[in-house]
NUDO-249202 format. One line per field, with one value per atom (N, C-alpha, C, O): x, y, z; atom name; residue in three letters. Coordinates in Angstrom, 2 decimals, always signed. Layout:
BEGIN
xx = X|...
yy = Y|...
zz = Z|...
atomo = CA|...
residuo = ALA|...
//
This chain:
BEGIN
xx = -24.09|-24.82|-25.62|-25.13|-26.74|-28.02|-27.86|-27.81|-27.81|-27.52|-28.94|-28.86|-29.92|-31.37|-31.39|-31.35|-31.48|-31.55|-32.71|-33.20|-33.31|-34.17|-35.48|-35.33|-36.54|-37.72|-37.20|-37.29|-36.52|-35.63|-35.15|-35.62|-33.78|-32.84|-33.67|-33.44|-34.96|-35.90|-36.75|-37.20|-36.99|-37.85|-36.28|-36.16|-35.43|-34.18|-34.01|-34.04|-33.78|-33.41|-34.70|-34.45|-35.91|-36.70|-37.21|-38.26|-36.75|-36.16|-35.41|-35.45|-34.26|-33.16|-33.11|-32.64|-33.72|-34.51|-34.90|-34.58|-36.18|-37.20|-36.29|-36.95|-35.00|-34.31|-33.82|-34.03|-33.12|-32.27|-33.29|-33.25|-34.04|-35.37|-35.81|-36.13|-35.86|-36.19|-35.08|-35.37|-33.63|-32.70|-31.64|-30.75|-32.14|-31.93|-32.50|-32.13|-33.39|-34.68|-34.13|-34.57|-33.15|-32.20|-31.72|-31.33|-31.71|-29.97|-32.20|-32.29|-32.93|-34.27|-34.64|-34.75|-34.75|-35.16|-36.89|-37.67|-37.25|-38.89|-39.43|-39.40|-40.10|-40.34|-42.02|-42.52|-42.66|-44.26|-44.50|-43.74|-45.49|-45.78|-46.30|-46.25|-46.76|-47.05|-45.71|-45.54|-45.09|-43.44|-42.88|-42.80|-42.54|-42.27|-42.23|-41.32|-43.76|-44.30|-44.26|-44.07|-44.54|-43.96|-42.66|-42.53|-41.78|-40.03|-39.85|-39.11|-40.82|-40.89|-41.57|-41.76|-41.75|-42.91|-41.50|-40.98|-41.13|-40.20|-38.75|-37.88|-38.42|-37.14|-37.54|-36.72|-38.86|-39.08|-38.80|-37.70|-39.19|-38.98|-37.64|-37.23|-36.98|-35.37|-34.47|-33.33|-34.92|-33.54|-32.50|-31.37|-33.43|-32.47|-31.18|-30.10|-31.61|-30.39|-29.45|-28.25|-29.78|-29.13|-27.88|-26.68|-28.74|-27.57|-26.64|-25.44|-27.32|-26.32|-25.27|-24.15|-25.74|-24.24|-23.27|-22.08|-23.70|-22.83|-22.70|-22.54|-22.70|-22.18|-22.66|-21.94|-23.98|-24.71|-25.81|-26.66|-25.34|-25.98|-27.33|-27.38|-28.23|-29.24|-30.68|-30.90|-31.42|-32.74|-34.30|-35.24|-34.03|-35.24|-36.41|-37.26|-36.75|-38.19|-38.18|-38.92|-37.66|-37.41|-37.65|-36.83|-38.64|-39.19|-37.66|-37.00|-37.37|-36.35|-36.54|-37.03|-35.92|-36.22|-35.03|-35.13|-33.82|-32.58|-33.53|-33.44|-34.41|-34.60|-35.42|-35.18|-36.92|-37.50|-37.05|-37.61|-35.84|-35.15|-34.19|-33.93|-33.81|-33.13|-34.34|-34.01|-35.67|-36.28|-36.93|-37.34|-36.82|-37.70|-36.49|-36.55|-34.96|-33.95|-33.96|-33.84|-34.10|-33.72|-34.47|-33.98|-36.27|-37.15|-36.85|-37.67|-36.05|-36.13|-35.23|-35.33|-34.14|-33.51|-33.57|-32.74|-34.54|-34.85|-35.30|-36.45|-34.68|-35.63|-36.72|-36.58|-37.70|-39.02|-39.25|-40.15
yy = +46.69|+46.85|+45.58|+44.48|+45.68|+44.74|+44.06|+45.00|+43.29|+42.70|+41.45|+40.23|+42.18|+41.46|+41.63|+42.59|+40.08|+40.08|+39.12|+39.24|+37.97|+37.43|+37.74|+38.44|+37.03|+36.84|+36.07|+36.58|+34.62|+34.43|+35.05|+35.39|+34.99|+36.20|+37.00|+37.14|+37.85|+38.77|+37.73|+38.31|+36.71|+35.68|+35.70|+36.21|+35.03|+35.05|+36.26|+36.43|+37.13|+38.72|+38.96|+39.08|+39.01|+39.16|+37.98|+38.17|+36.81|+36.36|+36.33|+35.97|+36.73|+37.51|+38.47|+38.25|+39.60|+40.05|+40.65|+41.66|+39.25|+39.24|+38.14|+37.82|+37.67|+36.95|+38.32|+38.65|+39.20|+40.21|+40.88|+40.78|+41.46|+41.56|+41.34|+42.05|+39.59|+38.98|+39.07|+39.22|+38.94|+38.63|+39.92|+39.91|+41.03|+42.07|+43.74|+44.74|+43.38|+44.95|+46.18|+47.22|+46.19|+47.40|+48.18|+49.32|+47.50|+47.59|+48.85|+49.85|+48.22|+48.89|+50.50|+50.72|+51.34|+52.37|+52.28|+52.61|+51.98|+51.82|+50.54|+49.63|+50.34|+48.74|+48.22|+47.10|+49.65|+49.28|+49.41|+49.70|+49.13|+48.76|+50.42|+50.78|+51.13|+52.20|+52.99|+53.53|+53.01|+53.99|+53.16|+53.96|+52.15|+51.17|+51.59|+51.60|+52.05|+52.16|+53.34|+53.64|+54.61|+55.71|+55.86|+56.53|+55.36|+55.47|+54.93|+55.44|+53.54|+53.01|+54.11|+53.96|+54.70|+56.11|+57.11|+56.91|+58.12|+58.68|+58.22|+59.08|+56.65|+56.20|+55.85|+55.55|+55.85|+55.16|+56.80|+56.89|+57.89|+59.00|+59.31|+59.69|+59.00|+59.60|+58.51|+58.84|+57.45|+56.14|+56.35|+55.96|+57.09|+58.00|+58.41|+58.22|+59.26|+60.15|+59.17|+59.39|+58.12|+57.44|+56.51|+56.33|+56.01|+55.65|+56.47|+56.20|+57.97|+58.84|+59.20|+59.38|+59.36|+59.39|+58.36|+58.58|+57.28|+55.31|+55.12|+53.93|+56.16|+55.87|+54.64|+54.22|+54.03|+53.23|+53.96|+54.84|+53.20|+53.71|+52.97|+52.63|+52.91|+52.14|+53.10|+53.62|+53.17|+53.72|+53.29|+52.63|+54.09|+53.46|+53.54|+52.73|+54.52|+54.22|+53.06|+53.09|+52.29|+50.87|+50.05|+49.96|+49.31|+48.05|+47.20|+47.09|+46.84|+45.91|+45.41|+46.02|+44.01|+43.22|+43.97|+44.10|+44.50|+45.03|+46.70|+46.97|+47.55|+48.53|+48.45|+48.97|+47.51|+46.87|+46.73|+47.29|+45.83|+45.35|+46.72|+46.62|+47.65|+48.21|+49.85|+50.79|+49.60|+50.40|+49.98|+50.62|+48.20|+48.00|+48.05|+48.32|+47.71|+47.57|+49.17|+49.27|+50.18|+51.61|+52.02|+52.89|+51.61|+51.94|+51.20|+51.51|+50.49|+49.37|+50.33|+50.37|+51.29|+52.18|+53.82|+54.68|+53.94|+55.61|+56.41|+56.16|+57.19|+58.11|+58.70|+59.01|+58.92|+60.13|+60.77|+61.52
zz = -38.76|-40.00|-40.26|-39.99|-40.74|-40.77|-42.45|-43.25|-42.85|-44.22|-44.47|-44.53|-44.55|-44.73|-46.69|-47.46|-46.84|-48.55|-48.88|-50.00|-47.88|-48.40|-46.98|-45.98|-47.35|-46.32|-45.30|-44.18|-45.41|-44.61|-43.21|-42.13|-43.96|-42.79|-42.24|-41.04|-42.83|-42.14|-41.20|-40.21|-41.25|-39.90|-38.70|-37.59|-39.42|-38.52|-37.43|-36.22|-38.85|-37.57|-36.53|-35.33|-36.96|-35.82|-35.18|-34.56|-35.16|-33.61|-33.09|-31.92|-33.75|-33.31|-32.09|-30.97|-32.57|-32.03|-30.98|-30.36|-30.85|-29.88|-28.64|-27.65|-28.72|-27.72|-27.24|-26.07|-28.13|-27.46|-26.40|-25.17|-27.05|-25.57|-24.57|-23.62|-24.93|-23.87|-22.59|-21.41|-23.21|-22.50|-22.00|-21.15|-22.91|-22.26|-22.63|-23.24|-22.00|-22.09|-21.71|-22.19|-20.85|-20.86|-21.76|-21.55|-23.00|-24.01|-25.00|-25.70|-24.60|-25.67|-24.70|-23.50|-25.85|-25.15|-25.51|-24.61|-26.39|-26.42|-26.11|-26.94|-24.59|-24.27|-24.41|-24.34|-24.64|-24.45|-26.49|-27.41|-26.45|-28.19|-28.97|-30.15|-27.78|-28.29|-28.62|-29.72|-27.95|-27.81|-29.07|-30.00|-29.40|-30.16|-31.51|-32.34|-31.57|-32.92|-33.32|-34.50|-31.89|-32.37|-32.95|-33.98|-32.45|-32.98|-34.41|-35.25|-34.62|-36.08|-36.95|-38.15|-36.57|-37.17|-37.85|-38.95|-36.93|-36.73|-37.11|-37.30|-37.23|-37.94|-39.18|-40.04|-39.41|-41.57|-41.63|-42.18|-41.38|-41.60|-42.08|-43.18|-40.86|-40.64|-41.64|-41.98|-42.01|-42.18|-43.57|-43.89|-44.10|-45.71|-45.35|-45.90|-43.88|-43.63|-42.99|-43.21|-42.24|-41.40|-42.58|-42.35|-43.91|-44.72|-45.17|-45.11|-45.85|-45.85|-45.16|-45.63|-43.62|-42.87|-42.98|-42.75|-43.30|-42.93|-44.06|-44.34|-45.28|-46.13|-47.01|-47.91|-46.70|-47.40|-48.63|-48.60|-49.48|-50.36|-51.24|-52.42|-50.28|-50.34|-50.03|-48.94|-51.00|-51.53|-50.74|-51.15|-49.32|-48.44|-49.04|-48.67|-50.10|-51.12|-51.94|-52.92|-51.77|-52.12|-51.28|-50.36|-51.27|-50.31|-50.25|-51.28|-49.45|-49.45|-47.79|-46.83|-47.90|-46.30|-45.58|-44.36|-46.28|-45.24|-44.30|-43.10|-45.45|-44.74|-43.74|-42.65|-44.10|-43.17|-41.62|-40.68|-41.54|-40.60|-39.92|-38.72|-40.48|-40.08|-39.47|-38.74|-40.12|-39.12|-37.76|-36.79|-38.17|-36.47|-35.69|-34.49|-36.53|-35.49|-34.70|-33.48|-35.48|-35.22|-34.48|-33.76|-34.17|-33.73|-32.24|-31.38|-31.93|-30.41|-29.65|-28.42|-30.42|-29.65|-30.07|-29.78|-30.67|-30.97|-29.62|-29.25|-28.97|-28.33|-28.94|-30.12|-28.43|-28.84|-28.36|-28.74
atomo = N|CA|C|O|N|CA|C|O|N|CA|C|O|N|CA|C|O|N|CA|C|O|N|CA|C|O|N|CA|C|O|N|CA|C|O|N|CA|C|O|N|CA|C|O|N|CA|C|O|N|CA|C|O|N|CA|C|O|N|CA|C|O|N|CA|C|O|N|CA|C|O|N|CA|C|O|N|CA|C|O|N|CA|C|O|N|CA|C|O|N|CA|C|O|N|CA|C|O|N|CA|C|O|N|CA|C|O|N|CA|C|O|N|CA|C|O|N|CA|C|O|N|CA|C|O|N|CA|C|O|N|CA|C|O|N|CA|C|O|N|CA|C|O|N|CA|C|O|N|CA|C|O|N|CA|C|O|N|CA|C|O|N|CA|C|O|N|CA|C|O|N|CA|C|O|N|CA|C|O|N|CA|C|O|N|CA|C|O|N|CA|C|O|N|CA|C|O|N|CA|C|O|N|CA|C|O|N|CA|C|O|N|CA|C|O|N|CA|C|O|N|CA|C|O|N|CA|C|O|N|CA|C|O|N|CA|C|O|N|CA|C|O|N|CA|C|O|N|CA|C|O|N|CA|C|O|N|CA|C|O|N|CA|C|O|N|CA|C|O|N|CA|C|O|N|CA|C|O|N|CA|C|O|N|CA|C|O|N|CA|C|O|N|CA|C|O|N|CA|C|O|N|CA|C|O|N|CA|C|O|N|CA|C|O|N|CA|C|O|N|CA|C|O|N|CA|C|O|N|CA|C|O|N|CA|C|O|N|CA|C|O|N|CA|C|O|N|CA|C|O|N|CA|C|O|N|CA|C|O
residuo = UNK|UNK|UNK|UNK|UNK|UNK|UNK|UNK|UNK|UNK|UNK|UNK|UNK|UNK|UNK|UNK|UNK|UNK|UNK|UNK|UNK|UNK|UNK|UNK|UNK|UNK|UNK|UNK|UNK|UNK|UNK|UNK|UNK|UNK|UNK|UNK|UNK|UNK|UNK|UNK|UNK|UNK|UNK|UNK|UNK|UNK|UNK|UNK|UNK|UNK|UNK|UNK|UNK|UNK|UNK|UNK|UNK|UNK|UNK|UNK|UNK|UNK|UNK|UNK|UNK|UNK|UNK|UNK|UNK|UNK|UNK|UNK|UNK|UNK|UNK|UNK|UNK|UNK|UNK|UNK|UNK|UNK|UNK|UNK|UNK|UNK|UNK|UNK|UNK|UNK|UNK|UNK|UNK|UNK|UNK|UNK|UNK|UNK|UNK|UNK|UNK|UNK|UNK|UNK|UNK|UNK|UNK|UNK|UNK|UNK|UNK|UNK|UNK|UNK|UNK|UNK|UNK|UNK|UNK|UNK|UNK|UNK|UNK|UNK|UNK|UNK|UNK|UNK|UNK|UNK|UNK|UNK|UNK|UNK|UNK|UNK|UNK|UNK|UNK|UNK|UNK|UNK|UNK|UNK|UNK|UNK|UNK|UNK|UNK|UNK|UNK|UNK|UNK|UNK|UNK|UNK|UNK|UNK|UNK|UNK|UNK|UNK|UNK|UNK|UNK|UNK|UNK|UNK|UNK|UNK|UNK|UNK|UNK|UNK|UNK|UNK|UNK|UNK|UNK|UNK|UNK|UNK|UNK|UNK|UNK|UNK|UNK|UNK|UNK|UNK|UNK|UNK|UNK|UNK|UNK|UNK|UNK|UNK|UNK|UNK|UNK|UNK|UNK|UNK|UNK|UNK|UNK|UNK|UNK|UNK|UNK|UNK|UNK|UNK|UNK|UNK|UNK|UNK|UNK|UNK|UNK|UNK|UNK|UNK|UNK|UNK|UNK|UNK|UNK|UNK|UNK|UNK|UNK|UNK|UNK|UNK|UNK|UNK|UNK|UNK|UNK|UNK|UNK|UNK|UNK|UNK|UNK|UNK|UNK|UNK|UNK|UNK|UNK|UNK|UNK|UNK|UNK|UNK|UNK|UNK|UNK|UNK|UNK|UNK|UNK|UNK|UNK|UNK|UNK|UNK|UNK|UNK|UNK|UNK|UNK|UNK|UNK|UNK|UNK|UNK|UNK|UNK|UNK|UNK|UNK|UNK|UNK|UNK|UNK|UNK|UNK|UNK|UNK|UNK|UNK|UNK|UNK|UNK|UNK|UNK|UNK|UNK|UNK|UNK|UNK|UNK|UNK|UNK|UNK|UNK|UNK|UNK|UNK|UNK|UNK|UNK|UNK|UNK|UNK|UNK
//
């Protein structure tokens, strides 16, 4: 679970990240920027439901740096 509360932690997590990437591109199912962005497409869509199941109860029509973070995280391993 992703716990993004300031701008901060959101620079942190995505170099976070962009090491996990670097250091292991396997673990990503979308590696080119187009596939990438499709899945970021398709997970801002889906991420309502994704708290609903995990029992988070957090309002993705709400700008916040945690949902942010938790769609590029969702988008690095979404199939399309």
């Amino acid at each position: 679970m992703i716990n993004i509360k300031t701008r901060e932690e959101f620079i942190i997590f995505l170099k976070e990240l962009l090491e996990e990437y670097k250091e292991h591109p396997e673990n990503w199912e979308n590696k080119n920027i187009k596939d990438f962005f499709e899945a970021m497409i398709i997970y801002s869509d889906s991420v309502q439901q994704y708290y609903k199941n995990t029992n988070q109860f957090i309002n993705a029509d709400e700008a916040q740096w945690k949902v942010f973070a938790d769609i590029i995280k969702g988008a690095s391993i979404y199939e399309i």
